[in-house]
C-alpha positions as CSV (number, residue, x, y, z in Angstrom):
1,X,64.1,2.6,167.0
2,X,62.0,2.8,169.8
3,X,62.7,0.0,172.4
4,X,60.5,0.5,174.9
5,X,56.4,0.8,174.7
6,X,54.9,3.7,175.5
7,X,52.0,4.4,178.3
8,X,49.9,7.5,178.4
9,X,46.4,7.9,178.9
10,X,44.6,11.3,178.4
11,X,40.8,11.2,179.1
12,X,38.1,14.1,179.9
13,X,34.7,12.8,181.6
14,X,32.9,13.8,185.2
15,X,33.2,12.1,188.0
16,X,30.2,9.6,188.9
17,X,30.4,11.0,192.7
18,X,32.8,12.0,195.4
19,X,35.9,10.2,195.9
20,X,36.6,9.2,199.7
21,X,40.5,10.1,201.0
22,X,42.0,7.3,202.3
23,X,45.3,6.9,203.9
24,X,47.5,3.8,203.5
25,X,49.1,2.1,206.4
26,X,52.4,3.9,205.4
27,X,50.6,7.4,205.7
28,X,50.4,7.9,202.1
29,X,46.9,9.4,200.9
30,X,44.8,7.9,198.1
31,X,41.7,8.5,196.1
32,X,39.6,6.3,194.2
33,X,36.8,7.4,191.5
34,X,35.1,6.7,188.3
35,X,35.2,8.3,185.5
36,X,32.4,8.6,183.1
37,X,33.4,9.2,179.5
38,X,30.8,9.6,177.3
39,X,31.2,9.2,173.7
40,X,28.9,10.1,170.7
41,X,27.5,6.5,170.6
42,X,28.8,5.3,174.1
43,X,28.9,6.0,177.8
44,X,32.3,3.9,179.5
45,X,33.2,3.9,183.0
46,X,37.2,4.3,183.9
47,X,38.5,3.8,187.3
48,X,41.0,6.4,188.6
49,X,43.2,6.0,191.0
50,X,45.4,9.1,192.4
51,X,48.0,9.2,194.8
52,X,50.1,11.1,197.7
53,X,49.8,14.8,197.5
54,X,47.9,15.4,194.5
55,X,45.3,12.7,195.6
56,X,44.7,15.7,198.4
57,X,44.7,18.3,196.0
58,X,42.0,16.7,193.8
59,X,39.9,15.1,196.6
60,X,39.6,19.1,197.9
61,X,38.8,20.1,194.1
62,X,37.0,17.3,193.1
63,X,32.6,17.8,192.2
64,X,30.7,15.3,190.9
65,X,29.0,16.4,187.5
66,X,32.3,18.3,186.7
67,X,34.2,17.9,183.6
68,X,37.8,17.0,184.3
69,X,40.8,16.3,182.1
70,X,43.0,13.2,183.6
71,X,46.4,12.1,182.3
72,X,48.0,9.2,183.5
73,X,48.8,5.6,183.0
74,X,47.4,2.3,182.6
75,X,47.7,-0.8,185.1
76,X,46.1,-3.8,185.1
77,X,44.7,-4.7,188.9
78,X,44.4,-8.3,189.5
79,X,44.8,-11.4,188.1
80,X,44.9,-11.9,184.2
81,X,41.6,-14.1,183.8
82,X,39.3,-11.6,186.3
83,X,41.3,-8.2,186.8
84,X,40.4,-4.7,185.5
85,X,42.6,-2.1,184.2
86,X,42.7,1.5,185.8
87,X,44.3,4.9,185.0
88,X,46.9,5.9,187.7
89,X,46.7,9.6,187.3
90,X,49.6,12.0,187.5
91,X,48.1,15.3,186.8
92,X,44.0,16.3,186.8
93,X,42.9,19.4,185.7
94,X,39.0,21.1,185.9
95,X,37.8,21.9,182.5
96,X,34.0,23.1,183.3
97,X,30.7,21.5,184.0
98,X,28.9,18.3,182.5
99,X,27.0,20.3,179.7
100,X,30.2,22.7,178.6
């Protein structure tokens, strides 16, 4: 038996533009993008948020229009009644343009 739930998110999309690199007060570096997923019926927006030394590595690799792969896990930002959920990535791969 399972006693603990399990949190994994693995979503491909393009990147509506170029992130901006930001450092936190601590020094660590963070991006933040969105990620446009679109289904057969559907087109749904994700924020992404990636952190320390692969939030450099992607920022560097990163191109609107691109299709990327992003696995990570989901947080909810904010309070209950207004927040938003996110995907925290922890890996982000390049898997060819928007019309591959």
């Amino acid at each position: 038996m399972i006693d603990r739930d399990f949190n994994k998110v693995i979503i491909t999309g393009y990147p509506k533009q170029k992130p901006e690199l930001k450092l936190t007060t601590t020094g660590t570096e963070v991006i933040n993008f969105i990620l446009v997923n679109e289904g057969v019926k559907s087109r749904e927006y994700i924020d992404v948020t990636v952190w320390g030394e692969l939030a450099e590595k992607v920022y560097k690799d990163i191109i609107p229009q691109r299709r990327i792969m992003v696995e990570g896990t989901l947080h909810h930002i904010g309070d209950a009644a207004r927040g938003r959920v996110e995907i925290r990535a922890n890996r982000v791969f390049s898997i060819g343009d928007k019309n591959d």
